[in-house]
Backbone bond lengths (Angstrom), bond angles and torsions (degrees), N, CA, C in turn:
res aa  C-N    CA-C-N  psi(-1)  N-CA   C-N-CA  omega(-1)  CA-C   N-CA-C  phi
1 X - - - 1.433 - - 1.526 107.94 -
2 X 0.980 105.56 127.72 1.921 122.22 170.82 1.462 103.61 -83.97
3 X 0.932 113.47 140.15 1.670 132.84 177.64 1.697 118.18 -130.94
4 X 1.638 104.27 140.38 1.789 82.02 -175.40 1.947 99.40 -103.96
5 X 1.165 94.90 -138.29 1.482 97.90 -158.65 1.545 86.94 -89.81
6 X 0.740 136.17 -22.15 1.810 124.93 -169.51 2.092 84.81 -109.42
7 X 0.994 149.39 35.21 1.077 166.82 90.07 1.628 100.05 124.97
8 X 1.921 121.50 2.10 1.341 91.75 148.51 1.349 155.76 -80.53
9 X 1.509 114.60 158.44 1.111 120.09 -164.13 1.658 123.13 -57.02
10 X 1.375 123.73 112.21 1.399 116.80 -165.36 1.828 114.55 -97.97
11 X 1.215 101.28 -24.83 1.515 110.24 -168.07 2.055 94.94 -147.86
12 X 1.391 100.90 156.84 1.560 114.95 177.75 1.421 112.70 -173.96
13 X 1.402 122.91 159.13 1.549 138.53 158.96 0.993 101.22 -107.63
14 X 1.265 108.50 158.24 1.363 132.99 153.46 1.452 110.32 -124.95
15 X 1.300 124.02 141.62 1.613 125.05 179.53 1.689 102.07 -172.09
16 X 1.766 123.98 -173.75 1.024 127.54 -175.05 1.953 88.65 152.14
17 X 1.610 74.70 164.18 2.229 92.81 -157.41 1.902 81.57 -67.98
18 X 1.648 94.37 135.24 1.123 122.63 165.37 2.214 105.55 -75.13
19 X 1.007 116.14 121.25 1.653 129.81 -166.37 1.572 88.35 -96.99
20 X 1.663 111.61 97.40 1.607 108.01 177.12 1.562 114.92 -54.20
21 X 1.312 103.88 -51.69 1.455 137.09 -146.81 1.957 76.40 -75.11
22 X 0.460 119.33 -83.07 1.773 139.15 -172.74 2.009 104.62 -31.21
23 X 1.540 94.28 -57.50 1.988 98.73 174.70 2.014 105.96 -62.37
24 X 1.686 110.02 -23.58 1.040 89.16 -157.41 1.143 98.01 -80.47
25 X 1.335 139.55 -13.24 1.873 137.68 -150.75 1.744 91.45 -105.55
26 X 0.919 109.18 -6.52 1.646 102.51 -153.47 1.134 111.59 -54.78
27 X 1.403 155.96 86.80 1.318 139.07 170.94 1.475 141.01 -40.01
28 X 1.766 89.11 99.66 1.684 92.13 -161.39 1.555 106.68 -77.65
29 X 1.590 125.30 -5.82 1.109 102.45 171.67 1.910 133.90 -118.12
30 X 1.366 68.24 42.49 1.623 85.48 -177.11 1.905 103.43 -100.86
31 X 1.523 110.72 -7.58 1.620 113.26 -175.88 1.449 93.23 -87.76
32 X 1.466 94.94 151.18 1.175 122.55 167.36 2.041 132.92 -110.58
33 X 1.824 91.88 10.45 1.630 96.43 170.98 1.358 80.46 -116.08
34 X 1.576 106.27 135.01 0.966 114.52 171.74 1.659 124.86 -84.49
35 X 1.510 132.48 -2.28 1.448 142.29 111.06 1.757 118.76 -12.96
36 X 1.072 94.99 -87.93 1.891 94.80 167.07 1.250 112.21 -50.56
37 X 1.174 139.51 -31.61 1.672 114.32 -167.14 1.679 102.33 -84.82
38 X 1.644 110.01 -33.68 1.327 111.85 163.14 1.217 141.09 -43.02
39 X 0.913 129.90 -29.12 1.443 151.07 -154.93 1.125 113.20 -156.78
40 X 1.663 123.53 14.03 1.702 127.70 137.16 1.669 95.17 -104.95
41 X 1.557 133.99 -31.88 1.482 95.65 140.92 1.434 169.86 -8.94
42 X 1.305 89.00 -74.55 1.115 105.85 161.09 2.098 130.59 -81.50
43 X 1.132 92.68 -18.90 1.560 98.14 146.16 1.502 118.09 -56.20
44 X 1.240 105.29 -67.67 1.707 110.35 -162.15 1.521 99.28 -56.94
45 X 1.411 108.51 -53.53 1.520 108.79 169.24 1.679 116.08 -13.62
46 X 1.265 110.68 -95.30 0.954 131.92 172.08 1.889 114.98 -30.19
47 X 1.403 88.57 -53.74 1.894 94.41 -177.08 1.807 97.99 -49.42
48 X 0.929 110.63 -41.55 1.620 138.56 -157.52 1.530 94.28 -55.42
49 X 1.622 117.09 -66.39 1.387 141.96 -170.55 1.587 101.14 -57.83
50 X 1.708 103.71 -68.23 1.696 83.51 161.39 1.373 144.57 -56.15
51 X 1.321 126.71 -12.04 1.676 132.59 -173.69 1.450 76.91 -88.37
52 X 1.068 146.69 -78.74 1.950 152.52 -139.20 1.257 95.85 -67.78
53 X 1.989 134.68 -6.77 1.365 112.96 -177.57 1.563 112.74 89.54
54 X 1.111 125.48 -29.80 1.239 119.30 -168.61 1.430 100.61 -57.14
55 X 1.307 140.69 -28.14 1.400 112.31 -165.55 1.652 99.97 -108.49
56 X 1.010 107.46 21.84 2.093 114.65 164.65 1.290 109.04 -33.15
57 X 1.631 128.66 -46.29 1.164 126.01 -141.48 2.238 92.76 -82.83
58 X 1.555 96.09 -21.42 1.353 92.66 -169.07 1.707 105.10 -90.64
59 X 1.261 124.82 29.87 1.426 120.87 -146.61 1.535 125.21 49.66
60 X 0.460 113.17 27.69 1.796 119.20 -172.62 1.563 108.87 -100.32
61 X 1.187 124.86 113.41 1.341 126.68 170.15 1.413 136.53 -142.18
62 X 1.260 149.43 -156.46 1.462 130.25 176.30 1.487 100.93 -79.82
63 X 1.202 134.25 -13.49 1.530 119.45 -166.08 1.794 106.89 -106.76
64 X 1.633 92.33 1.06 1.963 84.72 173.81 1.151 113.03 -74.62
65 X 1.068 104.95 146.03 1.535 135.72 159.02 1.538 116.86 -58.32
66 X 1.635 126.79 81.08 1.135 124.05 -154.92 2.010 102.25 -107.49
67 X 1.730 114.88 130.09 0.780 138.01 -167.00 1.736 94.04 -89.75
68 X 1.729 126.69 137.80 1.648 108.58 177.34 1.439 85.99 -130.21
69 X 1.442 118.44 114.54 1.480 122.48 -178.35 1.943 92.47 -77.96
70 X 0.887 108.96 120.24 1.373 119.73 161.47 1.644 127.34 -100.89
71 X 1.201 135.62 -23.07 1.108 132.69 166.06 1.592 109.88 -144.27
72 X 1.107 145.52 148.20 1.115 164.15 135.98 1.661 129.59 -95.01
73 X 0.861 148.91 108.42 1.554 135.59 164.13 1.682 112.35 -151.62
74 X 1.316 103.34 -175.36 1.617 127.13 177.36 1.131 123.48 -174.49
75 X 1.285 123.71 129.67 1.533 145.68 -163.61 1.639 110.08 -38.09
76 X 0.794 130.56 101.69 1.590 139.09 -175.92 1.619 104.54 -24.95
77 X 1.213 144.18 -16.47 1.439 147.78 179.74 1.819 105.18 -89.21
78 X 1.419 98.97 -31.52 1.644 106.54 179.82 1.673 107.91 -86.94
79 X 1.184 132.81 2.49 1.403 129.65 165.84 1.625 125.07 -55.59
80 X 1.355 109.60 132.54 1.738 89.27 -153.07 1.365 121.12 111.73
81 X 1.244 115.12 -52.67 1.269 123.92 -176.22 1.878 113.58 -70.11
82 X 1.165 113.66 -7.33 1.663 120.76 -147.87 1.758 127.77 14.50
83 X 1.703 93.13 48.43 1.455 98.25 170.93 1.515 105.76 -56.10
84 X 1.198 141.62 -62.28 1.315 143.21 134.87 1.873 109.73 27.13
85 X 1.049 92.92 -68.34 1.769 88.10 -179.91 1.191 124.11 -92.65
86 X 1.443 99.76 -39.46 1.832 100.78 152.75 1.501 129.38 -45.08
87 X 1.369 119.19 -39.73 1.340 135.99 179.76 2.089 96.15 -63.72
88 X 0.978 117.14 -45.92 1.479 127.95 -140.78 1.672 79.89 -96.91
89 X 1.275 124.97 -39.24 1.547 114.54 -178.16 1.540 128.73 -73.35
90 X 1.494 108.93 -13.19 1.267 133.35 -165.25 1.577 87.63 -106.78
91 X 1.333 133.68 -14.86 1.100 118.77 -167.82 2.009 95.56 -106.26
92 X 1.406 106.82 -61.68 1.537 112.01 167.92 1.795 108.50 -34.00
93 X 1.460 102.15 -24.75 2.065 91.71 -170.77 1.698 97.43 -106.44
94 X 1.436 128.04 9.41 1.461 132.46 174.89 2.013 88.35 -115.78
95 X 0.834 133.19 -29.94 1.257 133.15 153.48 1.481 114.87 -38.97
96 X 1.025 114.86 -71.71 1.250 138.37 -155.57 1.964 102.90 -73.74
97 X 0.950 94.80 -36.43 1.898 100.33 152.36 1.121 134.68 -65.84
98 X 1.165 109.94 -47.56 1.635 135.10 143.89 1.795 118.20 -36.37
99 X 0.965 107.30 -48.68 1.762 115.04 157.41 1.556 94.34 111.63
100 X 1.521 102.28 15.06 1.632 95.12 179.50 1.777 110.21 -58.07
101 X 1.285 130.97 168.52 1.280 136.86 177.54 1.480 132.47 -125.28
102 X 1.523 100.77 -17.78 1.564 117.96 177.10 1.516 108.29 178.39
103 X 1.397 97.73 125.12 1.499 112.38 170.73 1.487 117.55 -112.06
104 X 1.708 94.54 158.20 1.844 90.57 -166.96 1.607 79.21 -139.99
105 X 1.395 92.13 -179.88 1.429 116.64 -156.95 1.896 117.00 -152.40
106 X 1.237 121.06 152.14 1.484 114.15 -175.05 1.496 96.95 -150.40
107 X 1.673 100.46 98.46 1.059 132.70 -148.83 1.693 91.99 -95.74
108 X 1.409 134.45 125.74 1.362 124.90 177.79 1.655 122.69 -133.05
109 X 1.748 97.83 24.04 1.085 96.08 157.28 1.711 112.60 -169.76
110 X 1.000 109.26 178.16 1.746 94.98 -163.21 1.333 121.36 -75.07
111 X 1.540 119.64 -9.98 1.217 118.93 166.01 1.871 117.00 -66.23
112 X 1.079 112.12 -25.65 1.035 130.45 -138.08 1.859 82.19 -101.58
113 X 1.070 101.82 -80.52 2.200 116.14 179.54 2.057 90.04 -53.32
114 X 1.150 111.18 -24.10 1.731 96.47 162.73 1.581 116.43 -64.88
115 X 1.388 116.60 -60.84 1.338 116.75 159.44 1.230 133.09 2.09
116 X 1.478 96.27 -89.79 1.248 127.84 -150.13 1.579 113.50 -91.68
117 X 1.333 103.58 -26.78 1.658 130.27 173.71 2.011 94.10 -85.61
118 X 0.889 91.34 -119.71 1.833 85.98 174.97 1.130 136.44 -0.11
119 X 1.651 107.41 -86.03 1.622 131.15 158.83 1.372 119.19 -19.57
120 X 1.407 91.01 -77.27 1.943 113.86 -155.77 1.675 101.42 -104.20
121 X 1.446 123.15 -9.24 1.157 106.36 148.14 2.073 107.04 94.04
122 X 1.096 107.13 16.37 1.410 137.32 -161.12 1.676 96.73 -77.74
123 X 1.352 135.63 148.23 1.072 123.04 -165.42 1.956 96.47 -142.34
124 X 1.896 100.68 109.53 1.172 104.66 -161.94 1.457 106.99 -54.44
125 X 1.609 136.16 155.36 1.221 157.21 146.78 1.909 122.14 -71.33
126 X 1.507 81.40 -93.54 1.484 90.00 173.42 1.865 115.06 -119.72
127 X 1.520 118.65 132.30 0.983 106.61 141.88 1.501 141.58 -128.20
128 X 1.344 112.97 163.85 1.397 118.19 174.34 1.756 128.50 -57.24
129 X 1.194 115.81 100.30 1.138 95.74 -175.91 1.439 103.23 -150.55
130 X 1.740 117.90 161.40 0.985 131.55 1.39 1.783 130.90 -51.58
131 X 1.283 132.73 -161.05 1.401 124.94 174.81 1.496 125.43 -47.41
132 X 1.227 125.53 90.43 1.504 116.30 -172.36 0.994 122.05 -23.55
133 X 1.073 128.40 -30.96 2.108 125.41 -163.57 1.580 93.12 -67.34
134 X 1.746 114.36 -12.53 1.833 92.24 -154.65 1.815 70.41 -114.61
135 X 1.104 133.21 20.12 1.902 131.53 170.68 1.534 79.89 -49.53
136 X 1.877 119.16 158.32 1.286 137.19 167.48 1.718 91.84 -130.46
137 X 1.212 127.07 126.73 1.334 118.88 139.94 1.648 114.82 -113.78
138 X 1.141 101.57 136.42 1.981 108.64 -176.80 1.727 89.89 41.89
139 X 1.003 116.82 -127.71 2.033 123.97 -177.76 1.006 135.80 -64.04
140 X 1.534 107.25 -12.47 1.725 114.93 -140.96 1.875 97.16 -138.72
141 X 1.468 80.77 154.67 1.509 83.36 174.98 1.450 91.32 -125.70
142 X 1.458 101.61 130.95 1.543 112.77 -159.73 1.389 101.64 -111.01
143 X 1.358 127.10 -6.62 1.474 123.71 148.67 1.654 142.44 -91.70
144 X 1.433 93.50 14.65 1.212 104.13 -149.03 1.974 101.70 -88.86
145 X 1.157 114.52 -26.49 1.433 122.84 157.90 1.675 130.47 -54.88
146 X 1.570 96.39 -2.00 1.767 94.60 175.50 1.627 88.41 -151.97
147 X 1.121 151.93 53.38 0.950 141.63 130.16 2.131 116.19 -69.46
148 X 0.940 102.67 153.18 1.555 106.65 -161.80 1.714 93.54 -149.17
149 X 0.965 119.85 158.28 1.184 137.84 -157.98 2.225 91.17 -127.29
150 X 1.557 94.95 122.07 1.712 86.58 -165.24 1.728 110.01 -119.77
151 X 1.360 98.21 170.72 1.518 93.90 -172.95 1.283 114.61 -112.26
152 X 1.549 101.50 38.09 1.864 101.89 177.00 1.501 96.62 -94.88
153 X 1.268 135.92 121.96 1.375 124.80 170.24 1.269 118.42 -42.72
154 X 1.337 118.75 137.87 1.893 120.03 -170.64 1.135 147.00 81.40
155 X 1.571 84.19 -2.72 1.478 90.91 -166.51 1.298 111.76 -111.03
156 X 1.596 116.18 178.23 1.618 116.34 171.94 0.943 104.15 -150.92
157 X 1.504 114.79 -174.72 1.537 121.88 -171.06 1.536 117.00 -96.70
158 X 1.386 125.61 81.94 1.522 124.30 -164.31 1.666 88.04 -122.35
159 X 1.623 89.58 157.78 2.113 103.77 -158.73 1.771 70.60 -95.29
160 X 1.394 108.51 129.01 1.566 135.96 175.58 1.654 112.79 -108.16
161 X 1.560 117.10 116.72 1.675 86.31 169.89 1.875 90.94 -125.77
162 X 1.244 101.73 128.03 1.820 111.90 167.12 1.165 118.19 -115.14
163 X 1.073 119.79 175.67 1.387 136.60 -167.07 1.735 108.17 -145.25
164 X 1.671 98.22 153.26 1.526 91.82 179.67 1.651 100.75 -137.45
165 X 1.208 127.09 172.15 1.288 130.16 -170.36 1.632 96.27 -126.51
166 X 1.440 110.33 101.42 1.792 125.85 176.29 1.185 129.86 -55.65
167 X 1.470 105.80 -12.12 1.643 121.39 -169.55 1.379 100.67 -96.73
């Protein structure tokens, strides 16, 4: 957490050890928001890819130590500043004490897969596409309440998940 001089909070993460064994069993079709089943999908997915080996080639295996960035942000006046990566570097090098080995991320909008892709050097997996806001699950479009329209040239709002290697 970033703090300013009168000591509110301007910037923060949120994260904690991604449970391979745990995303892969998860029963995605026992939910009933169709938001959650999406994006515990695509968890297990992924959990899935690591138990089967497929992601060996990136170091990635059942015995890493997997970091799950869950939130990132900073106060719309601090943009510019890349508290954002500062926050995330101080956290990857308190990680990395921790004995974590690779952290991933589920990036859902282009400011955000700019970051972490660009910035921090994150190496995309899977993405969602076409534009999430128009994703359908059963009736609903379960992204369609935070899609945002962004000011990185080129970009759009597609559900991103990357990964980074801590070592």
């Amino acid at each position: 957490m970033a703090r300013d001089q009168q000591h509110r909070t301007i910037a923060a993460v949120v994260c904690d050890k991604f449970d391979c064994k745990a995303a892969s069993e998860f029963n995605v079709e026992a939910q009933t928001d169709p938001l959650t089943a999406l994006v515990a999908g695509m968890r297990r997915s992924f959990a899935r890819e690591i138990l089967t080996g497929r992601l060996s080639s990136m170091g990635v295996g059942y015995q890493s130590k997997m970091l799950h960035v869950h939130l990132v942000g900073a106060l719309r006046e601090q943009r510019g500043a890349d508290l954002t990566v500062q926050l995330m570097q101080m956290t990857f090098a308190r990680a990395r004490v921790l004995g974590y080995t690779h952290a991933f991320v589920e990036c859902t909008g282009p400011i955000s897969a700019h970051i972490f892709v660009n910035k921090l050097k994150f190496t995309p997996l899977i993405s969602l596409s076409p534009h999430y806001g128009e994703y359908m699950l059963e009736d609903s479009k379960p992204f369609q309440p935070i899609v945002f329209e962004s000011r990185v040239p080129g970009a759009d709002s597609r559900f991103l998940v990357a990964i980074c290697n801590l070592n």
